[in-house]
SEVOPA-991159 format. One record per residue (C-alpha): y, x, z; residue in one letter. Coordinates in pm, whole numbers. Layout:
N
      py      px      pz  residu
       Y       X       Z       A
...
This chain:
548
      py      px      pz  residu
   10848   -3053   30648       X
   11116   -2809   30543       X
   11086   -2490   30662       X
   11371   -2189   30642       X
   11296   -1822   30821       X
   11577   -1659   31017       X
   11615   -1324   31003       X
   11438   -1125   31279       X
   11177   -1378   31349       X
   10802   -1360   31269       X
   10772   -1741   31298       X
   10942   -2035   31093       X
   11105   -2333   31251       X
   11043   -2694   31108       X
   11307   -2994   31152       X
   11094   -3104   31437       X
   11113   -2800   31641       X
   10726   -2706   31568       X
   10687   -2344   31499       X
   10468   -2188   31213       X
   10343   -1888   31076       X
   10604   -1795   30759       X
   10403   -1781   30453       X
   10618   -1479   30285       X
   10421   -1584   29948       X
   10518   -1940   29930       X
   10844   -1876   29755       X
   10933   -1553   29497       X
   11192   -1685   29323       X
   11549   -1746   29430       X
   11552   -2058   29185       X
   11367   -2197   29378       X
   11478   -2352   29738       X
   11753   -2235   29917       X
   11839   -1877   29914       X
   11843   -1699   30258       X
   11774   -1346   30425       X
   11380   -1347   30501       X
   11264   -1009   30622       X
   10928    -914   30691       X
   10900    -859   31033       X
   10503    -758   31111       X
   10554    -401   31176       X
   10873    -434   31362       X
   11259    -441   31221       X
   11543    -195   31161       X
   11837    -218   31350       X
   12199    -221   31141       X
   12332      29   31318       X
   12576     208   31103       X
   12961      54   31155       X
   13155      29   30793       X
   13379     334   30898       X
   13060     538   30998       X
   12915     469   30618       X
   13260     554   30498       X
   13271     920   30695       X
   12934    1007   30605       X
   12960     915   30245       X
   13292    1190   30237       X
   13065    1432   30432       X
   12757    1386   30274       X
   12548    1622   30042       X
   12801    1863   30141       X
   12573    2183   30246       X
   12426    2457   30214       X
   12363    2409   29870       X
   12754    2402   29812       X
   12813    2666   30089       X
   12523    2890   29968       X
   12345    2780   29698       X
   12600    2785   29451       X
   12597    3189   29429       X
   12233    3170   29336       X
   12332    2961   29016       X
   12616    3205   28948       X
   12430    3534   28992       X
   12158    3370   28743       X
   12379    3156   28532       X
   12689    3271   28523       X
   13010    3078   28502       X
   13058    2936   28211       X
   12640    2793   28242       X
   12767    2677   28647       X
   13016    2492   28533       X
   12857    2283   28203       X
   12549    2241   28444       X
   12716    2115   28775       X
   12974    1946   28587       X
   12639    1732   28399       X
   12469    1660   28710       X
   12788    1522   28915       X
   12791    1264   28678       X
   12449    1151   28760       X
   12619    1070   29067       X
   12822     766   28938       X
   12532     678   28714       X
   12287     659   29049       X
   12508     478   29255       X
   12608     219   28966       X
   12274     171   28920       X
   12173     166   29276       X
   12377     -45   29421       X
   12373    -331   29254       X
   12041    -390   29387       X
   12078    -223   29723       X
   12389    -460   29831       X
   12146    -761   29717       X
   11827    -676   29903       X
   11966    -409   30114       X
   11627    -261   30236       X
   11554      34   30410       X
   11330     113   30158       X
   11517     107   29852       X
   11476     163   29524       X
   11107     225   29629       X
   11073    -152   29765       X
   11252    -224   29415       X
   11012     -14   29215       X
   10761    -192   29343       X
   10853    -542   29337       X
   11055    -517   28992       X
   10809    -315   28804       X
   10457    -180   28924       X
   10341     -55   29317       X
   10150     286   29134       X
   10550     353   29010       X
   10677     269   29407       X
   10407     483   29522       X
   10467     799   29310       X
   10843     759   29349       X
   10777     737   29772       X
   10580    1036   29724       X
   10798    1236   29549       X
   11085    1123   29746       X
   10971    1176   30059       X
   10831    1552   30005       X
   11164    1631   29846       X
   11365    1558   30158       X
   11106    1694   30368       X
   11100    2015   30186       X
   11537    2036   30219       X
   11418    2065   30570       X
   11226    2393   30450       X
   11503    2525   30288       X
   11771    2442   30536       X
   11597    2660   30783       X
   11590    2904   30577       X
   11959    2891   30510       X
   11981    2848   30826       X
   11882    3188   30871       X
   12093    3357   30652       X
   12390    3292   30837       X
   12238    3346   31158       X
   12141    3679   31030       X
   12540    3720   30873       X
   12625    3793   31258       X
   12321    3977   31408       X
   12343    4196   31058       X
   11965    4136   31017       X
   11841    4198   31372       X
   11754    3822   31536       X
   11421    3721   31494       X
   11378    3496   31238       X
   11120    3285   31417       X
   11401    3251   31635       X
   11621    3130   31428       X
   11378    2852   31256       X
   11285    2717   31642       X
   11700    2676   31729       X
   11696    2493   31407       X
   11366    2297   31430       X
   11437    2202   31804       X
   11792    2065   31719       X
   11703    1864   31440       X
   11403    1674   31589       X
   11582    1660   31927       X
   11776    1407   31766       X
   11535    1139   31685       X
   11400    1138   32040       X
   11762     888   32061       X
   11817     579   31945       X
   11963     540   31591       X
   12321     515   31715       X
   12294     863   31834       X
   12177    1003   31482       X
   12504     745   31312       X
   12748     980   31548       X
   12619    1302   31499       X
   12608    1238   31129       X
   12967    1147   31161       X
   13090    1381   31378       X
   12964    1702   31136       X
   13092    1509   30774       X
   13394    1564   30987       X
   13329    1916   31056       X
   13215    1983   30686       X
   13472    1788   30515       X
   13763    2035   30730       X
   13579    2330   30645       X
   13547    2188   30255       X
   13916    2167   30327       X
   14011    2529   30461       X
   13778    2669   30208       X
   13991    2485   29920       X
   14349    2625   30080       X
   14168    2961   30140       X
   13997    3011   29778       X
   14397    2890   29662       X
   14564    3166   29820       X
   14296    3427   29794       X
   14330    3371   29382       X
   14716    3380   29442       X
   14622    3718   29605       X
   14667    3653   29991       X
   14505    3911   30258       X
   14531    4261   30338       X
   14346    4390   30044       X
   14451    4086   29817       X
   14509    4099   29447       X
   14584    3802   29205       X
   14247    3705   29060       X
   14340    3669   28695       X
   14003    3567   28549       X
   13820    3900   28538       X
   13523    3756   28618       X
   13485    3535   28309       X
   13602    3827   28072       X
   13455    4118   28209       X
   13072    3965   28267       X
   12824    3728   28054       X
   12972    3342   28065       X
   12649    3210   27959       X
   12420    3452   28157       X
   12074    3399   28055       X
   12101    3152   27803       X
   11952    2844   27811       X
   11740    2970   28075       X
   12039    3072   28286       X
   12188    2697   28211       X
   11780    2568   28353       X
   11816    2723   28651       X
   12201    2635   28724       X
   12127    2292   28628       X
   11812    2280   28881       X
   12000    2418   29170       X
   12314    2188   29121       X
   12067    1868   29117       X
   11906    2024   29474       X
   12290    2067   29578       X
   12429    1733   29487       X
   12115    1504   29584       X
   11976    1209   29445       X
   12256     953   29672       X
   11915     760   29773       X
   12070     905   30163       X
   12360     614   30085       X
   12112     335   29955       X
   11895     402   30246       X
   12182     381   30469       X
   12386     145   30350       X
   12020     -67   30419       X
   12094      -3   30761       X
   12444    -101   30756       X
   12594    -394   30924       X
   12776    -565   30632       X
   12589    -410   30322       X
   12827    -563   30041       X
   13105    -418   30226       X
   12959     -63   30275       X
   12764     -29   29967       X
   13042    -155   29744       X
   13296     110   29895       X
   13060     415   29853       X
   12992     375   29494       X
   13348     364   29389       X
   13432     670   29674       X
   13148     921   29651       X
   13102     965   29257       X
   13480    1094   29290       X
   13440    1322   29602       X
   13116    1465   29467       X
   13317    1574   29154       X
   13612    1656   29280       X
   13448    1858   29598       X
   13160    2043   29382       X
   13398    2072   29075       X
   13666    2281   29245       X
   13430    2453   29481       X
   13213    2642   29164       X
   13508    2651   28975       X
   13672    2850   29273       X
   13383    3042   29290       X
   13311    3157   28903       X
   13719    3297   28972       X
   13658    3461   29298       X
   13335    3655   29271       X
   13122    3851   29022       X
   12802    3730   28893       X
   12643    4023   28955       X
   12744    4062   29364       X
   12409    4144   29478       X
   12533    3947   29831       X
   12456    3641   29620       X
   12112    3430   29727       X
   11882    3603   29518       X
   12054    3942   29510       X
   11957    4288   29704       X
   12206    4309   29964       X
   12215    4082   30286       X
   12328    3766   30129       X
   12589    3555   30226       X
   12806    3219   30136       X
   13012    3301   29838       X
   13309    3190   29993       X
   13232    3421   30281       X
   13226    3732   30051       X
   13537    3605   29913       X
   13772    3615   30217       X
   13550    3945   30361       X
   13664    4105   29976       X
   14024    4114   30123       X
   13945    4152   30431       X
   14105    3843   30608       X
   14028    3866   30986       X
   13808    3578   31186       X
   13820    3314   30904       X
   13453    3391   30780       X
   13245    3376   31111       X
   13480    3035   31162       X
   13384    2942   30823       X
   12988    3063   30930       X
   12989    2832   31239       X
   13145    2498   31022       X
   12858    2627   30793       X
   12553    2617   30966       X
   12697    2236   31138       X
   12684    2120   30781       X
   12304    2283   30736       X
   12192    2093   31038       X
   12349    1755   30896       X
   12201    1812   30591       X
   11840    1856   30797       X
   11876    1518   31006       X
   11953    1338   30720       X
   11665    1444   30556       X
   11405    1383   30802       X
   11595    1027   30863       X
   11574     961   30448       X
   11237    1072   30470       X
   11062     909   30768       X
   11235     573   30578       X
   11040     623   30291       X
   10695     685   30461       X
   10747     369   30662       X
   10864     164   30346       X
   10539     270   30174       X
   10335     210   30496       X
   10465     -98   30492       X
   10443    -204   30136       X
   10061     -78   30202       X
   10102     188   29940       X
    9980     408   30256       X
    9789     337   30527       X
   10010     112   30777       X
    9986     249   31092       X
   10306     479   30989       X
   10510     139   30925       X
   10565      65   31295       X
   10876      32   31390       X
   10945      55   31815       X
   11188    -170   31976       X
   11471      71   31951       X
   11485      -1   31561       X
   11296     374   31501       X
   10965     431   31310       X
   10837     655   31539       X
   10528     747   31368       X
   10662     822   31008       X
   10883    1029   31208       X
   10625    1236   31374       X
   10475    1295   31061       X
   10745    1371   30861       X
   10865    1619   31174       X
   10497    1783   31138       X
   10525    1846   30797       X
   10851    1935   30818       X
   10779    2230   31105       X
   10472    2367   30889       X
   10672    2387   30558       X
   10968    2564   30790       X
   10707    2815   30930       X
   10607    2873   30561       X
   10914    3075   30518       X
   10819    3371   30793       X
   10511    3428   30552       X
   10560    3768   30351       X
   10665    3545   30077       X
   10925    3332   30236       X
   11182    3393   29918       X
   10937    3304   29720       X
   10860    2998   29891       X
   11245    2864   29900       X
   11213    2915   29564       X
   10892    2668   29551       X
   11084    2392   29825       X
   11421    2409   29611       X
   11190    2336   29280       X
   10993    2064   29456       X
   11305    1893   29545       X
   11493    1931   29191       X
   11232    1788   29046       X
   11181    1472   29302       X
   11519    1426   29239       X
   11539    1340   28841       X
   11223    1227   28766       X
   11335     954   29075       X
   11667     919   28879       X
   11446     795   28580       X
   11292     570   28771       X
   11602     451   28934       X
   11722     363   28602       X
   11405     187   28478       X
   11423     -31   28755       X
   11764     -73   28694       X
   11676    -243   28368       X
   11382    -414   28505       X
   11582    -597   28764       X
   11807    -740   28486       X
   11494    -837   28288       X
   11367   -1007   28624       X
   11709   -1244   28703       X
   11700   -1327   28303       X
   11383   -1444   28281       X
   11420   -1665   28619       X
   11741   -1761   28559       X
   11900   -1598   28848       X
   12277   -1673   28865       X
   12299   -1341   29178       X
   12580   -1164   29012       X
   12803   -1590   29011       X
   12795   -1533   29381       X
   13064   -1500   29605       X
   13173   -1154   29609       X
   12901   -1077   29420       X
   12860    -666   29309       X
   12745    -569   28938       X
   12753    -264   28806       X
   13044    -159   28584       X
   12985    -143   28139       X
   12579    -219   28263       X
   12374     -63   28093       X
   12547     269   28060       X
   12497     391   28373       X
   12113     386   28376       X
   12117     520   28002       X
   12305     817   28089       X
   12098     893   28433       X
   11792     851   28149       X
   11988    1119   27931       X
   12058    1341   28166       X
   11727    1356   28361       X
   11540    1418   28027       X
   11794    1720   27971       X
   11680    1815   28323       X
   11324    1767   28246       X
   11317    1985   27952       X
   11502    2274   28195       X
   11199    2234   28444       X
   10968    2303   28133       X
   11128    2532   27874       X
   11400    2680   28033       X
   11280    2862   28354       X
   10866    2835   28290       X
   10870    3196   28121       X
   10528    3398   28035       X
   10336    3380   28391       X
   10177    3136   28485       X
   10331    3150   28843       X
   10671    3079   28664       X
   10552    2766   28500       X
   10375    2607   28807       X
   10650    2681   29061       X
   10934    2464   28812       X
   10668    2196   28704       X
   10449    2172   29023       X
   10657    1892   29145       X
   10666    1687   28795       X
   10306    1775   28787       X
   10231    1649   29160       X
   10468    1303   29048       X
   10293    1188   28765       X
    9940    1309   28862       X
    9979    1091   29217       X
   10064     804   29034       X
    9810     771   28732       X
    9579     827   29018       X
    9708     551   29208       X
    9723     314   28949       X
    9411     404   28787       X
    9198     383   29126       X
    9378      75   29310       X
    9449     -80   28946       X
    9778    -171   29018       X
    9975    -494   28877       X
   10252    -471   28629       X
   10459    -722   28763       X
   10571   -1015   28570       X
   10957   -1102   28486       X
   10910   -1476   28542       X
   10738   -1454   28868       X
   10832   -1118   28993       X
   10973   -1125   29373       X
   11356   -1223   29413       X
   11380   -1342   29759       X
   11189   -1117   30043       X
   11507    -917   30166       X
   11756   -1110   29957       X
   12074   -1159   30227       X
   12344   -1362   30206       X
   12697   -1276   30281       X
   12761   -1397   30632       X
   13076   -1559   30780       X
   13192   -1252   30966       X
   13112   -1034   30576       X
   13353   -1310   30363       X
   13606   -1250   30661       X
   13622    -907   30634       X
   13616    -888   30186       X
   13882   -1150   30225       X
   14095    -903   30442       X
   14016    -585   30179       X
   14123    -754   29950       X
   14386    -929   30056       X
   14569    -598   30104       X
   14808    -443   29830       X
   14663    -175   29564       X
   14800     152   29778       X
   14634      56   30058       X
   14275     -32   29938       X
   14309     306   29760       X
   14430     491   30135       X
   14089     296   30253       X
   13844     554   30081       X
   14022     887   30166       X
   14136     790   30545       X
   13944    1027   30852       X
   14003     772   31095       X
């Protein structure tokens, strides 16, 4: 009898009502029977609970941080300008590349898991694993360096004298606090501070505007000085490495959006709208914001992360240089709501990926269960553990040195992840050829603009960044060397081993899984693309920069 799963159910349904185990094996190919949303159900289900405009908020607000806030004086001071802007510039433009890539996939099998569920099914589970990996102790070391950042601008008021064990417990408790809640709770707060951050990205533009105009007590008109009266190109190449490294742990890899827009309630919709909005907010936020910077302040402020003096947010030392009352403790407190945004999302990225690989068995699968609340409860305890140990790391006598290490670790999950992002970018296209998949005919159906430049240029770009992690910062000491290659080094070792031990398939084009997670648009989705796009030009375009 014919058979068809419904999403959410363990069981299938045959025409006469008898009910049957689902053989999720029976059928790989969407060629082949009808095509319909079949989701694995055995270690429980997500719930879609982010709302279209929640997606849209978040995806304004999102990698917006402390590696914008703070982070960016750490690439001047070793960088300077002119290397800032060629590197940040580079890496914003990964952002398109991602998301082009991305999305194409993620709005056809929108998974919680991702690109790592893709990696696997597309083109070999020892790739899937070693991507998991690395993606997963990249986001759990941001949590690391949050905290610390955290920190610094808790120590900005109490001029140095709060404990910092303090500090990394307020930040610890408030983070994890959060997933005790159901998911809705974690979609509001997320919303709520992109709010917050995109004001404050706001103020800080108008501020930086008529501080360079020369606004404040002690104002002056900034008239390029710093370009003309210090190194441009700091450092050399090596000054360009370590820019480069610290914009990719600024910007982020965008895997926060596929994971999300997973979760969403009408994927196609979501997705589709994020691609097109953040590229252009990244660019245009990040752009102005260093470019504001390499005007405002000195590359050799010793205030800057890195320096000798108490450091602070560039943007902080700019408005306390001419001596504007109140702004910077406001600017502090929007700030540190943006650090602890930053923090939830990564533990919610992160626990995501654990459970995906639990699930796909690339761990073991206890950490795959999912309670009835839609929360995997036990990849979140473990990423929370590791999470609180790495933090702690940081009141060691080397806790500089170790932000160092959990910025590095993250850089490099980051790119080599882009790579693999856009191999299995190309894989996928190799996999509908060769089964004759008509996905991108469909109704509303999303492919990625002048395919395949987008996953060439992430390919470029990444093996620019790649070279950085070796060459550019690895210097004479062997401490050097292993703290910018340790996590390209952990990557690739993980996954020979896992493919030499387990002796992982290389999966096959022809008969490579295209329907486990496939979903198709639903009456309620056409309804609302038909109303998009029904509208005029002007207001589609007032769509991605609305706050309401």
């Amino acid at each position: 009898m014919a058979e068809k799963q419904f999403a959410g159910s363990d069981t299938s349904v045959s025409k006469d009502g008898e009910k049957g185990e689902l053989d999720l094996n029976a059928i790989r190919s969407a060629s082949i029977g009808d095509v319909i949303e079949m989701v694995d159900t055995t270690n429980g289900q997500f719930h879609r609970s982010f709302t279209p405009h929640q997606v849209h908020i978040i995806s304004l607000g999102s990698n917006i941080g402390s590696g914008l806030f703070i982070g960016t004086g750490a690439a001047l001071a070793s960088g300077g300008p002119g290397n800032m802007v060629i590197a940040y510039f580079l890496v914003c433009t990964c952002v398109w590349a991602v998301l082009q890539s991305l999305s194409e996939m993620t709005i056809a099998f929108p998974t919680s898991g991702n690109y790592i569920d893709y990696a696997d099914r597309w083109v070999d589970p020892a790739l899937a694993f070693g991507a998991g990996f690395a993606e997963w102790l990249g986001w759990t070391s941001i949590v690391a360096s949050e905290a610390a950042f955290f920190n610094i601008l808790i120590q900005f008021w109490a001029n140095g004298d709060f404990p910092k064990a303090a500090s990394l417990t307020i930040f610890l408790v408030t983070t994890c606090t959060l997933f005790t809640m159901p998911n809705t709770v974690f979609a509001w707060f997320e919303y709520f501070t992109s709010l917050i951050k995109i004001i404050i990205f706001m103020l800080i533009i108008l501020l930086s505007l008529a501080i360079v105009c020369g606004a404040g007590p002690k104002g002056y008109v900034h008239d390029g000085s710093t370009w003309r009266d210090f190194p441009a190109f700091k450092n050399g190449f090596s000054g360009f490495a370590n820019s480069a490294l610290l914009a990719t742990w600024a910007v982020g890899d965008q895997i926060f959006i596929g994971i999300m827009g997973g979760e969403a309630q009408n994927p196609r919709f979501s997705m589709g709208h994020a691609t097109k909005l953040v590229p252009y907010r990244v660019i245009f936020v990040y752009m102005t914001c260093v470019i504001f910077i390499t005007v405002l302040i000195p590359s050799n402020n010793d205030q800057l992360l890195g320096g000798s003096g108490v450091t602070a947010s560039p943007f902080v030392l700019s408005i306390q240089s001419v001596s504007i009352p109140y702004v910077s403790s406001i600017l502090n407190a929007g700030i540190m709501c943006g650090i602890l945004a930053i923090s939830a999302e990564s533990i919610y990225l992160a626990s995501r990926i654990l459970r995906t690989m639990g699930n796909q068995k690339l761990v073991p699968q206890w950490v795959a269960q999912v309670d009835r609340r839609g929360r995997p409860v036990r990849s979140l305890l473990v990423t929370c553990f590791t999470a609180i140990v790495l933090t702690y790391i940081n009141l060691s006598a080397g806790g500089t040195t170790a932000l160092s290490w959990f910025v590095s670790i993250t850089s490099a999950s980051f790119f080599v992840n882009w790579m693999i992002v856009a191999f299995t970018s190309w894989r996928f296209h190799k996999v509908l050829a060769a089964q004759n998949d008509k996905l991108f005919s469909n109704l509303y159906a999303w492919k990625s603009s002048y395919w395949p430049l987008a996953p060439a240029w992430l390919m470029t770009i990444s093996t620019l960044l790649l070279v950085s992690c070796i060459y550019g910062k690895s210097g004479t000491t062997a401490s050097n060397f292993f703290q910018y290659t340790i996590g390209i080094i952990l990557i690739v070792s993980l996954t020979i081993a896992y493919k030499l031990v387990f002796r992982t398939p290389w999966r096959n084009p022809e008969t490579a899984d295209c329907l486990t997670g496939r979903r198709k648009l639903t009456t309620e989705d056409i309804q609302q693309l038909d109303e998009y796009y029904r509208q005029p030009g002007w207001r589609r375009f007032l769509s991605y920069v609305k706050l309401w």
